[in-house]
C-alpha positions as CSV (number, residue, x, y, z in Angstrom):
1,X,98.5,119.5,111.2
2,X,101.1,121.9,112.3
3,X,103.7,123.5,110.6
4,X,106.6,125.9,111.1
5,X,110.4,126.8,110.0
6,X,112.9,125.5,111.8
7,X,116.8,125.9,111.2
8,X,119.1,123.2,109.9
9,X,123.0,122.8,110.8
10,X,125.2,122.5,107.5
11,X,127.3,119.5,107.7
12,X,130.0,121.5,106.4
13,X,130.2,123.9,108.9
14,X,129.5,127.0,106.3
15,X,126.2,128.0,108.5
16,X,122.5,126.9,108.5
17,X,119.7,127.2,106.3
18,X,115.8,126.6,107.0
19,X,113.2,124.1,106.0
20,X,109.7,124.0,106.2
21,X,108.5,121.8,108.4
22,X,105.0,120.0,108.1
23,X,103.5,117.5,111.2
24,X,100.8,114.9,110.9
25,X,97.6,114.9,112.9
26,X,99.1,112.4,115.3
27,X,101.9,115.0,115.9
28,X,104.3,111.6,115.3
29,X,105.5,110.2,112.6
30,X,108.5,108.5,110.0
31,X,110.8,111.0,108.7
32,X,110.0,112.7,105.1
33,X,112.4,114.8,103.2
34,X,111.0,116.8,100.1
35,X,113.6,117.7,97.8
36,X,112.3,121.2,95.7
37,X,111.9,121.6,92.5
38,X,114.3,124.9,90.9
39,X,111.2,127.1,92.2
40,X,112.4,127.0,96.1
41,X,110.2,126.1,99.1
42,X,107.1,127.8,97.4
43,X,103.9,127.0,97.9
44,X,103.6,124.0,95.6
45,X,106.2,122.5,97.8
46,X,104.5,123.6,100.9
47,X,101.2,122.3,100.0
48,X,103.1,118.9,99.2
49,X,104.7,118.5,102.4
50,X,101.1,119.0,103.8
51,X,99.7,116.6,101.9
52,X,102.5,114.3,102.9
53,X,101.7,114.9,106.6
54,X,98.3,114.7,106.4
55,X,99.6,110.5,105.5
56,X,101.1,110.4,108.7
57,X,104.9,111.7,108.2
58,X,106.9,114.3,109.7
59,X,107.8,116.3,106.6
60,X,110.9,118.7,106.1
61,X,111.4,120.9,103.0
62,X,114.8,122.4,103.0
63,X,115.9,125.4,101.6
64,X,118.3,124.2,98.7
65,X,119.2,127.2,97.6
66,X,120.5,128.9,100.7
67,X,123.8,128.8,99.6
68,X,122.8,131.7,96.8
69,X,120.1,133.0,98.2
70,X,117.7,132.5,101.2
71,X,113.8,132.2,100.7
72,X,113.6,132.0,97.3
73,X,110.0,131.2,96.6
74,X,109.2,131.5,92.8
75,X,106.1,130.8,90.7
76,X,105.8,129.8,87.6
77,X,105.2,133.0,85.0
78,X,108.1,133.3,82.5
79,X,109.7,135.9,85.2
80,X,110.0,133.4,87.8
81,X,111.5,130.2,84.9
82,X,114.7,132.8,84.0
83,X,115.1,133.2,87.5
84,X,114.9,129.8,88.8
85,X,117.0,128.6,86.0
86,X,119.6,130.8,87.1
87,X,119.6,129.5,91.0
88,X,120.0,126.1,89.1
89,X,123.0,127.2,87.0
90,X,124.9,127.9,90.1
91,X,124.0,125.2,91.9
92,X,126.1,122.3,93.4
93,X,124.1,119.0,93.2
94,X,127.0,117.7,95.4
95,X,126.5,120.7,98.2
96,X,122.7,120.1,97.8
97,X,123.0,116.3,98.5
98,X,125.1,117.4,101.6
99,X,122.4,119.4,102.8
100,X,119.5,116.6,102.1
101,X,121.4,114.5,104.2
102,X,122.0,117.3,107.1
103,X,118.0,117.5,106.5
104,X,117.7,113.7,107.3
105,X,120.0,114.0,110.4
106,X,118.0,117.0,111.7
107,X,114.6,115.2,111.1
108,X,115.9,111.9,112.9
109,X,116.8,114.0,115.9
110,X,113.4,115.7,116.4
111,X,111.1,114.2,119.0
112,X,108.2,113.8,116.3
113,X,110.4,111.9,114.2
114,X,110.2,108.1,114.8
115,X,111.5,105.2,113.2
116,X,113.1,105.6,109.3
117,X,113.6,109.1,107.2
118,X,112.9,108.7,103.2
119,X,113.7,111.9,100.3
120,X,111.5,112.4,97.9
121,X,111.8,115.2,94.8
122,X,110.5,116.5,92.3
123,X,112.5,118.3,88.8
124,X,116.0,118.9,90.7
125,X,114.8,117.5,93.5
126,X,114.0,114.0,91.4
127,X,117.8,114.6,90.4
128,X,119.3,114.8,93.9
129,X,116.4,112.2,95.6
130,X,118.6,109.5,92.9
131,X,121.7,110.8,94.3
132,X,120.0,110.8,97.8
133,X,119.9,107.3,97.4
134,X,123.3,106.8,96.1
135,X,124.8,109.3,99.1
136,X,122.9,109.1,101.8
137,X,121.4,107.3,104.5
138,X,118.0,107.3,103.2
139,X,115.5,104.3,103.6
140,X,113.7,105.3,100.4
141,X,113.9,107.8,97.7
142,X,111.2,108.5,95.5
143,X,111.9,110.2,92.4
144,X,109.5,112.7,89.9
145,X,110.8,113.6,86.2
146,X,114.5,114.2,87.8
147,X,116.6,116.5,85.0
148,X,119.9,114.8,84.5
149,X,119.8,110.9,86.0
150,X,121.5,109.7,83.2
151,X,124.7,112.0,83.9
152,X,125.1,109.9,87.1
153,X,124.3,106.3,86.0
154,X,127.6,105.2,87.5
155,X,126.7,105.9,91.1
156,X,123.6,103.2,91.1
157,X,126.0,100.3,92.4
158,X,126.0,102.5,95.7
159,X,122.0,102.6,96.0
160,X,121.1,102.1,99.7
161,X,117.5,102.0,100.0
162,X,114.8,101.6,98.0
163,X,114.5,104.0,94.6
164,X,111.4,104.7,92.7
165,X,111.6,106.6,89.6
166,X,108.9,108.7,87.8
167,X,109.8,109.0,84.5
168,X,107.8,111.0,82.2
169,X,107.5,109.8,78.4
170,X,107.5,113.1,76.5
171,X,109.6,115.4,79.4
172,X,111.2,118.2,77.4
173,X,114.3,117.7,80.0
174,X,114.6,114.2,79.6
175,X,114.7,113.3,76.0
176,X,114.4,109.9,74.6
177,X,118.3,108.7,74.3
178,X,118.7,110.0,78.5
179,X,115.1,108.3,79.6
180,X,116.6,104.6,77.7
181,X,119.6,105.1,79.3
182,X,118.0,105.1,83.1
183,X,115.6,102.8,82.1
184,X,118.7,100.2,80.9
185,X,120.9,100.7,83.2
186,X,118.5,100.6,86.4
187,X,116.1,98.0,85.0
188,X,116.3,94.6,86.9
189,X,117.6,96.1,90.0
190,X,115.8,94.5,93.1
191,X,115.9,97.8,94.8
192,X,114.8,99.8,92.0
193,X,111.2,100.4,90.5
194,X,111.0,102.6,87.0
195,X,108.0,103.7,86.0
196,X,107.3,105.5,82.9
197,X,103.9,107.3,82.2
198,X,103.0,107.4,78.3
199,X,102.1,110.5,76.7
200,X,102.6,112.9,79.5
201,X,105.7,115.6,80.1
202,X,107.6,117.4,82.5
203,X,106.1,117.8,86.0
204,X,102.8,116.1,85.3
205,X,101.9,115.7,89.0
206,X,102.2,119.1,89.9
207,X,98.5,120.2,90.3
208,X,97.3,123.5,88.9
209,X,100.4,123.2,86.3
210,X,100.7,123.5,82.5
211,X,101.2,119.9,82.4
212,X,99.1,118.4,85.1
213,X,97.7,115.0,84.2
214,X,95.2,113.7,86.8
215,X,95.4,110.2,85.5
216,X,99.4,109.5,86.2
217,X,99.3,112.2,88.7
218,X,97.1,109.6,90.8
219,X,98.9,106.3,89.4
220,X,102.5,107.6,90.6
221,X,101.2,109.0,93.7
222,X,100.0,105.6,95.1
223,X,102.9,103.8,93.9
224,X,104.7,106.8,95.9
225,X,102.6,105.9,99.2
226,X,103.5,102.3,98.6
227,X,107.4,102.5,98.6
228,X,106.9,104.6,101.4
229,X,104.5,102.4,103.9
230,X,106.7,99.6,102.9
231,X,110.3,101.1,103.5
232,X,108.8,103.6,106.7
233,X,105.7,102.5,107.6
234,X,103.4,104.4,109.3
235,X,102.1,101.0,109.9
């Protein structure tokens, strides 16, 4: 695998921001966009575009928070959480979504890039891969524990593509009253596959994490590779 930074054109003609940009083995490959969590393109996001290449796609991670600040790459001490929640107080979903789907364009035009482009996020980036799927051109989004679904119910009649939520049972950000009201509203939609893991919280997949749990890590990461062979191949 190869990887570099390349530069992405806003669609509103403010500038351009970069993304991290991850190639398969094959140096080929359906189009992957990974939607950060409020950390930036840090490493855990890096190492997940990787991973996602290593599958066989041609992986972009954009840099969502350009608009405030360029390169933020955070950890995960208490430090880095009052910072990152601060990026994501001043941050437009609507802008971000903009830029996911400036990110899609971009990816589609590369050489490496054949075939579909799907979004896939994790925290804020679960938030805006639902939107991505209500907004943009996608061919699948794949969503992890996104913050604040249930503020944008309404928008699920424009679903595109093909959505699969993550939902985590006991996430501290996604209380009981918001998960029944994704489940209920999205439930029974052809397009749409919910998934809720029992007993787990907030950002469960993220290896190495306070809440890592191997078990649905593994379970929502193959459902994950599923929607996405199906929707993008590589087949």
């Amino acid at each position: 695998m190869t990887h570099q930074m390349i530069d992405i054109a806003a669609s509103d003609a403010s500038g351009s921001f970069q993304g991290y940009l991850s190639l398969p083995p094959s140096g080929k490959g359906p189009g992957l966009v990974i939607a950060q969590e409020i950390f930036g393109v840090n490493q855990t996001m890096r190492d997940a575009a990787d991973a996602y290449a290593a599958q066989g796609y041609v992986v972009l991670v954009p840099d969502l928070f350009w608009r405030q600040e360029p390169g933020v790459q955070l950890g995960y001490t208490p430090a880095d959480w009052q910072r990152a929640f601060g990026y994501y107080q001043g941050f437009s979903e609507d802008k971000g979504v903009e830029d996911i789907q400036a990110s899609l364009n971009a990816l589609r035009a590369r050489a490496e890039c054949e075939g579909q482009a799907g979004v896939l996020g994790f925290c804020l980036g679960g938030k805006l891969a639902y939107l991505a799927a209500c907004r943009t051109d996608a061919a699948v989004a794949v969503s992890y524990y996104g913050v604040g679904i249930e503020k944008a119910l309404e928008e699920a009649a424009q679903i595109k593509g093909r959505l699969v939520l993550h939902i985590a049972e006991n996430d501290q950000f996604c209380p009981p009253e918001a998960r029944h009201a994704i489940v209920g509203a999205l439930s029974g939609r052809s397009d749409t596959a919910l998934y809720v893991y029992p007993g787990v919280d907030h950002a469960f997949a993220r290896v190495g994490g306070d809440h890592f749990d191997a078990a649905s890590a593994v379970s929502a990461n193959e459902r994950s590779m599923a929607a996405l062979q199906s929707e993008l191949g590589p087949h």
